[in-house]
C-alpha positions in Angstrom: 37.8 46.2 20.2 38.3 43.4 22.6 35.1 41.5 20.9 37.1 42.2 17.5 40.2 40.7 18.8 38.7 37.6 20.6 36.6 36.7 17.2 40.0 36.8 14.9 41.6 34.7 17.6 39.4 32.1 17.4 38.8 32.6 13.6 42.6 31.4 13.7 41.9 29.2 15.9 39.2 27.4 13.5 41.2 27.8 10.7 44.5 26.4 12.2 42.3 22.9 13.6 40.6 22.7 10.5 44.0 23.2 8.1 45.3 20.6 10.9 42.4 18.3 10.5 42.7 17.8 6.9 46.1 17.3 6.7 45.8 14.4 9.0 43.4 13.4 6.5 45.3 13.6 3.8 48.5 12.1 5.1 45.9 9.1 6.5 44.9 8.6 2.7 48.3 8.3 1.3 49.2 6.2 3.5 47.2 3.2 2.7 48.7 0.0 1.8 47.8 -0.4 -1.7 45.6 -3.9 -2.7 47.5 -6.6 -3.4 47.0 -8.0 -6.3 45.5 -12.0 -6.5 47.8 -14.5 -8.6 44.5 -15.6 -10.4 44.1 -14.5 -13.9 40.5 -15.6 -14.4 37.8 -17.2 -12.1 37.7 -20.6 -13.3 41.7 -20.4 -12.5 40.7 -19.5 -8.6 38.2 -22.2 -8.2 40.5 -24.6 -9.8 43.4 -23.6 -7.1 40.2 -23.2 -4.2 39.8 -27.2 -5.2 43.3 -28.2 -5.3 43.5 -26.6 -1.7 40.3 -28.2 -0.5 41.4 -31.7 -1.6 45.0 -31.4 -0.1 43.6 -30.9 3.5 41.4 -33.5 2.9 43.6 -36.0 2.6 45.8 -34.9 5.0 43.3 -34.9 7.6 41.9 -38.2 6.4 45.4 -39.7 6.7 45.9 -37.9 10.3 42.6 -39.9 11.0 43.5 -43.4 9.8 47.2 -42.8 11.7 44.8 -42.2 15.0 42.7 -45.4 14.5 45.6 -47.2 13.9 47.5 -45.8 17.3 44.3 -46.7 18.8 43.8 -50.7 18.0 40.0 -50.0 18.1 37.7 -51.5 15.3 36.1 -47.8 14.4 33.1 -48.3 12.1 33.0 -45.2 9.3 29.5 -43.8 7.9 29.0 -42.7 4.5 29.6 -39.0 5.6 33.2 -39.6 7.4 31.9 -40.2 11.0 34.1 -42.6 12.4 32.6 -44.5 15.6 33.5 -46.8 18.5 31.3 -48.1 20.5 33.0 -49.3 23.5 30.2 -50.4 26.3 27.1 -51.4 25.0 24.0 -49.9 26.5 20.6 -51.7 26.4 18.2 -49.0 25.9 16.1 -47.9 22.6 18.0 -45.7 20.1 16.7 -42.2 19.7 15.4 -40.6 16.4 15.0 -37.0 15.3 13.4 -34.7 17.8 14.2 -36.4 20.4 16.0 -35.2 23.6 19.8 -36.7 23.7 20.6 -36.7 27.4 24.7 -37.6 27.4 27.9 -37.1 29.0 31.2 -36.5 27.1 34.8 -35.0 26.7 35.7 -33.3 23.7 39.4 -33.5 22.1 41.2 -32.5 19.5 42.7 -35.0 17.5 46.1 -34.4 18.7 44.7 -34.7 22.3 43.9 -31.6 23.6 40.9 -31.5 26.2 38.6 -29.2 24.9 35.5 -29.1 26.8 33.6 -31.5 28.9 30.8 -32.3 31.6 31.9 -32.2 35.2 31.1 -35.2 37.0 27.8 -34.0 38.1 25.9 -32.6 34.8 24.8 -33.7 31.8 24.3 -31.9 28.5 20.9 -31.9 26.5 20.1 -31.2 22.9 17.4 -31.8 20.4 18.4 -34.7 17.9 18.9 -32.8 14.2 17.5 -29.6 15.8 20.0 -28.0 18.4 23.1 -26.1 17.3 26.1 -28.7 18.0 28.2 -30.4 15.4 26.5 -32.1 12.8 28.8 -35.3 13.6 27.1 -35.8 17.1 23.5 -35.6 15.7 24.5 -38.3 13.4 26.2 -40.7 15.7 23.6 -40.4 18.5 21.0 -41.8 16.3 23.6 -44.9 15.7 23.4 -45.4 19.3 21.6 -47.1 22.2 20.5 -45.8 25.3 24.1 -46.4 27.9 26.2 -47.0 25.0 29.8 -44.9 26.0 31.7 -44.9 22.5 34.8 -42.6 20.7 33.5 -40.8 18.0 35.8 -39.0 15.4 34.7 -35.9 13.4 36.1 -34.4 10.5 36.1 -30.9 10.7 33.3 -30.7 7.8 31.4 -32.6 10.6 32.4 -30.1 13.5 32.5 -26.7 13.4 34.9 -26.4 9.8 36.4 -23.3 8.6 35.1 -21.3 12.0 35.7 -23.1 14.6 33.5 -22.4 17.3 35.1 -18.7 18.5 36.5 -20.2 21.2 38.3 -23.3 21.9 37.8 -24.6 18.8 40.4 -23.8 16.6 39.7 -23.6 12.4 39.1 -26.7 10.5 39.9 -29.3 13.5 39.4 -33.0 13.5 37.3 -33.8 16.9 37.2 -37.0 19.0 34.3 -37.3 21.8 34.3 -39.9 24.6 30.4 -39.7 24.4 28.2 -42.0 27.2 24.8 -41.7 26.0 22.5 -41.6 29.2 19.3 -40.9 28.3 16.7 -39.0 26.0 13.6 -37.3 26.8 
């Protein structure tokens, strides 16, 4: 009798958790926030407003640029991709090419001024020219430069790290301005 009465305890036992379980689960389900809706009609109408977007921070950033050479007084030279450079000590080594190993020194800001990252007085950083994983930017304007050139170098964020920043300091779509001395290459 015991054996009878222990297995109808925890048959309601089992049947109260499991009613309990799948009421959570409903009330879990109605309770989703329902999808917002987009305000596009069609896709040609996203794009179109994806563009418009695009082009708006692009010239804002372009004119936060020009308003930071200008507070500068420096004569920045500008590649055809947006790099903006200053070389401010000339070095009289060779200049390095792709594969090579960039051996430099730097600080890393943001635009507005923020100290991001840099070496400590003692170290140096290394990458592979147009191989290793740092901004775009910085493989291009170490082939501009000699060996013990120091310069200012100003990257648009489609140069630097873009929509994703780098997961860390980095915020999203920043402008970055290096203090980069070029010591060596391997």
């Amino acid at each position: 009798m015991l054996k009878f009465y222990l297995n109808m305890r925890l048959s309601l036992t089992f049947r109260l958790g499991l009613l309990a379980s799948l009421a959570v689960v409903i009330l879990a389900c109605q309770s989703k926030p329902k999808k917002q809706e987009l305000p596009f009609q069609t896709k040609e109408e996203y794009e179109s407003t994806m563009i418009r977007s695009h082009q708006a921070f692009l010239k804002k950033e372009k004119a936060r640029i020009q308003q930071y050479i200008d507070s500068s007084g420096l004569d920045f030279k500008q590649s055809g991709t947006g790099l903006r450079y200053f070389i401010y000590e000339e070095g009289k080594g060779d200049t390095l090419k792709k594969g090579n190993i960039a051996v430099v020194k730097y600080q890393l800001r943001l635009l507005e001024g923020d100290t991001l990252y840099e070496t400590k007085a003692n170290e140096v950083q290394e990458f592979a020219v147009d191989f290793d994983n740092v901004e775009r930017g910085l493989h291009e304007a170490v082939k501009k430069m000699r060996l013990g050139d120091k310069a200012i170098l100003i990257l648009p964020a489609h140069l630097a790290h873009g929509i994703t920043g780098d997961q860390a300091a980095i915020p999203t779509q920043a402008t970055l301005v290096y203090d980069l001395h070029l010591v060596a290459k391997k």
